[in-house]
C-alpha positions in Angstrom: 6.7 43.8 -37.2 4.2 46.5 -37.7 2.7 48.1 -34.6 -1.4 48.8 -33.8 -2.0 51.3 -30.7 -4.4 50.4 -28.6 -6.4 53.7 -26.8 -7.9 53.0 -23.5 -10.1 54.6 -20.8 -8.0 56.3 -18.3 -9.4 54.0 -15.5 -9.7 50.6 -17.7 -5.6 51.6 -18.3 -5.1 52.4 -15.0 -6.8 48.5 -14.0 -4.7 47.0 -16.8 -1.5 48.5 -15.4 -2.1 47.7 -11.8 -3.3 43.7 -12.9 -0.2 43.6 -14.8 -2.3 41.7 -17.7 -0.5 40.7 -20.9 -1.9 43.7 -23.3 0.1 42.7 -26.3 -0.6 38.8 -25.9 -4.5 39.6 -25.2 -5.3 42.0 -28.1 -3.7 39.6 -30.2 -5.8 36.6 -29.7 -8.9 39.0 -29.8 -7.8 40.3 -32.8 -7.5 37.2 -34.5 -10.9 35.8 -33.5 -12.1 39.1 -34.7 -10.6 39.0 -37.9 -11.6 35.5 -38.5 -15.3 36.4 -37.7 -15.5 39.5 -40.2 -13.4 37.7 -42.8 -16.4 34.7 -42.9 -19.1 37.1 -43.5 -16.7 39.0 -46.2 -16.3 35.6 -47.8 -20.0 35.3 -48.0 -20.6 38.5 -49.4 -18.2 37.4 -51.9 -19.7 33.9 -52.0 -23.1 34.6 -52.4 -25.9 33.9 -50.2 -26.3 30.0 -52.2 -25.3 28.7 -48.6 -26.4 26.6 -45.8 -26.4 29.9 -43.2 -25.8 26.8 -40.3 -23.1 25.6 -41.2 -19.7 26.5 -40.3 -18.8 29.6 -41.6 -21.7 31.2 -39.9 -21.5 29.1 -36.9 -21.1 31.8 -34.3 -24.4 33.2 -35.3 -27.3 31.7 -32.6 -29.8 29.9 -34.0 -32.4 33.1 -34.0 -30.0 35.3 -35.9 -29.3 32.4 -38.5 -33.1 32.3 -38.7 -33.0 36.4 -38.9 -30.4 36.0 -41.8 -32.8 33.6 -43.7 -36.0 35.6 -43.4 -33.6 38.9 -44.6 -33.0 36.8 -47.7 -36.5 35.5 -48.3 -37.4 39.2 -47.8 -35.5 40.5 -50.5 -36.0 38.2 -53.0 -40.2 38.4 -52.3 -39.3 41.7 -53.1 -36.9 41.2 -55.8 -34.1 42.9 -54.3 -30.7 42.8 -56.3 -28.8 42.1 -52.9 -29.7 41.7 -49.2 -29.9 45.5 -47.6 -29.9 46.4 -44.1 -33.5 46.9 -44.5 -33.9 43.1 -45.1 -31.9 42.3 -42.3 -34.1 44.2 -39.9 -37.2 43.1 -41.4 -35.6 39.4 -40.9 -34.8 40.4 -37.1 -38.5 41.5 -36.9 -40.2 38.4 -38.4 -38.0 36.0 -36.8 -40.4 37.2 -33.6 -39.1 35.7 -30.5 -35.9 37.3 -29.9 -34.1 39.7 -27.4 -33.6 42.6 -29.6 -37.7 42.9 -30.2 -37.8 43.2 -26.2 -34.9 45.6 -26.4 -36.9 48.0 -29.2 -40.2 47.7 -27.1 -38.2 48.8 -23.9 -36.9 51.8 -25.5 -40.3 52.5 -26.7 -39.9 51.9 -30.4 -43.2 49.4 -31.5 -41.7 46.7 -34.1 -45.3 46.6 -35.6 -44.7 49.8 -36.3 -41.4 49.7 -37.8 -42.3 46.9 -40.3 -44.9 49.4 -41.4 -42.0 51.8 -42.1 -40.9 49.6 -44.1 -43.6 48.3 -46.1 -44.9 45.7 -44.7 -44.4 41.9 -45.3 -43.9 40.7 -48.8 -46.6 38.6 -50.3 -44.8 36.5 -52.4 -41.7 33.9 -52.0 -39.4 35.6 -54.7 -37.2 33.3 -56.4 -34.5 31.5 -55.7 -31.9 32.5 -57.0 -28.4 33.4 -55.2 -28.2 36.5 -53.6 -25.6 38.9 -52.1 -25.5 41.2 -49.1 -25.2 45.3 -50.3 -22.3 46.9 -48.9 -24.3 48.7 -46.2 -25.6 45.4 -45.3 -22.2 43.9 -45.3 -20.7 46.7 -42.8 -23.7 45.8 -40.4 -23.0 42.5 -39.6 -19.1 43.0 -39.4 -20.3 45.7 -36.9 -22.6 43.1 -35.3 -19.4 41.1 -34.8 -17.7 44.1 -33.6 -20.4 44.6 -31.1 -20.4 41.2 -30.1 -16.6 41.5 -29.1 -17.1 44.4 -27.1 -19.7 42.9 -25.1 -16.9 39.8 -24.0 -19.7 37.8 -26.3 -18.6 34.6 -28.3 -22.1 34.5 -30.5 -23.8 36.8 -32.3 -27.2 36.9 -31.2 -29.9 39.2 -32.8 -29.5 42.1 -29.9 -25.9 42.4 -31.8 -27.7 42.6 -35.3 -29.5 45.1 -34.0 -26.8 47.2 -32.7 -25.2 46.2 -36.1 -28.0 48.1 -37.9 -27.9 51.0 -35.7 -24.4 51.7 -35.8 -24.3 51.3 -39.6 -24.4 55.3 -40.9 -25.4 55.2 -44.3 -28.2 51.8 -44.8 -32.0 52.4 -44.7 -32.4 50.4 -41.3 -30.0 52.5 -39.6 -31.3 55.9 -40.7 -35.5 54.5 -39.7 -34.2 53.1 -36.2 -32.2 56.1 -35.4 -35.0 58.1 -36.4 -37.3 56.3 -34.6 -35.0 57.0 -31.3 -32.7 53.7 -31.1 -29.2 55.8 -31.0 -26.7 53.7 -31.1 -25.3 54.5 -27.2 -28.9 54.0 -25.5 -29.2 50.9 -27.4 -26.1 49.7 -26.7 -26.9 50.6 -23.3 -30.2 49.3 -23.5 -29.1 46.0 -24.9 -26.5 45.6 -22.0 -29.3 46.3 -19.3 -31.4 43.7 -20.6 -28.5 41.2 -20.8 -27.5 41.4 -17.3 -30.9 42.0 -15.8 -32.5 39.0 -17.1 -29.4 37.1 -16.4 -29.9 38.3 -12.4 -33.6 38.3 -12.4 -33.3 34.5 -13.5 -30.6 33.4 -10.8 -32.9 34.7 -8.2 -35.7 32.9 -9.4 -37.8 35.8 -10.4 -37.8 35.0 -13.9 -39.9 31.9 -13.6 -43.2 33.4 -12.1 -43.3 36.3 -14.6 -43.4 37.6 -18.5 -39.7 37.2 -19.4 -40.2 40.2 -21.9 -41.8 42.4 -19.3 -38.7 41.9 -16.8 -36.6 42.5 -19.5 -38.4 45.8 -20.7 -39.0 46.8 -16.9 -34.7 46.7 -16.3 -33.8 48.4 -19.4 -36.4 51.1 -19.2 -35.1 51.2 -15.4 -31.4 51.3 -16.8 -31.7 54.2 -19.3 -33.9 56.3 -18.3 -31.3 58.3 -17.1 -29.2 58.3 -20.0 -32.8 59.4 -22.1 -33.5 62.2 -18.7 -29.9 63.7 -20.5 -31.1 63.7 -23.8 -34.0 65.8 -23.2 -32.0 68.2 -20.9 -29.8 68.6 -23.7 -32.8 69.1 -26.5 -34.4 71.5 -23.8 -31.6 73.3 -23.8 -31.1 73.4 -27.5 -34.4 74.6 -28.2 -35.5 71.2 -29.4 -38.3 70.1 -26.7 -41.7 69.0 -27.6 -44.6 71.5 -27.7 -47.0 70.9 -24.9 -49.9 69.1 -26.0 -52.3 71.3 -27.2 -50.1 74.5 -28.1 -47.8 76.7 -26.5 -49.6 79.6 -24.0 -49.8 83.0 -26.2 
């Protein structure tokens, strides 16, 4: 039987070992479950888009990234697009409107009005209907969704995983204007976490009912990664990279 190694964290190895958990027997079952995941969006890359997106085979996707998925196709079609591209997906995540990974681009400071801009706006007419494919690029971002998804302990795939999906993802157009934009994939993984558990706390104590979900959530993730972002510009300082002053440097 072929063997996979498995490389953990010093101190996650160090907890496995001392819990005496069943490594072999728990990587397995994730493994499966993760294989099953990628190989149904494989399949309807294969398949074609000619689907009912809520339906089984996409089942694990939440109702708002099934919505994402069909406003990415209507966006490429509108726009005559041979096959779905990352940049349909994100303009699907950004039209679908009500979604955590909007609140997790406006915590980080990246406007999603603006982004759309980027990106040419909405299309003005339906497109037809005929079946459509995701691209390759497109393709690796949702497996990478699902791979984020994992990670996190999830069992759905929510939009905040798209998201991550299309920032992770090195070579589509969505990846390259988020990451340009500042959404890196470790501070929005980070920021996506944050938002997750804050709102999950915020809401058991009650504070979630007497004020702007989207604020809280923006308040804890800015709260959350600032320091991670205080790093980044140490780092560019140092590099030579920082920001003029506004208004010019003193001669």
């Amino acid at each position: 039987m072929p063997k996979i190694n498995v490389y953990l964290p010093d101190e996650l190895a160090e907890a496995v070992k001392d819990a005496g958990l069943p490594v072999s027997a728990i990587c397995q079952r994730a493994l499966e479950q993760a294989v099953r995941r990628v190989t149904a969006i494989r399949e309807t890359v294969v398949g074609g888009m000619d689907i009912d997106l809520s339906s089984g085979r996409l089942a694990h996707f939440t109702a708002r990234s099934r919505a994402a998925l069909r406003l990415a196709v209507e966006h490429a079609r509108a726009r005559d697009a041979a096959a779905v591209g990352t940049e349909h997906l994100l303009a699907g995540i950004l039209a679908e409107g009500q979604n955590l990974a909007l609140q997790v681009l406006r915590a980080i400071d990246i406007d999603p009005t603006q982004l759309e801009h980027d990106m040419g706006g909405p299309a003005s007419s339906p497109g037809s209907e005929q079946p459509i494919r995701f691209d390759r690029h497109a393709a690796n971002a949702l497996e990478l969704a699902v791979t984020e998804a994992q990670a996190f302990g999830h069992n759905y795939v929510g939009c905040e995983h798209l998201l991550l999906g299309l920032a992770v993802e090195p070579e589509g157009a969505a990846g390259h204007l988020l990451r340009s934009r500042g959404a890196e994939p470790k501070l929005t993984r980070r920021a996506v976490a944050a938002a997750l558990a804050g709102y999950v706390h915020l809401k058991a104590q009650g504070q979630a009912e007497a004020q702007d979900p989207a604020a809280l959530v923006a308040a804890v993730v800015r709260k959350e990664v600032q320091p991670l972002v205080e790093r980044i510009e140490r780092l560019e300082l140092q590099m030579g990279m920082a920001p003029e002053a506004e208004g010019g440097s003193t001669p």
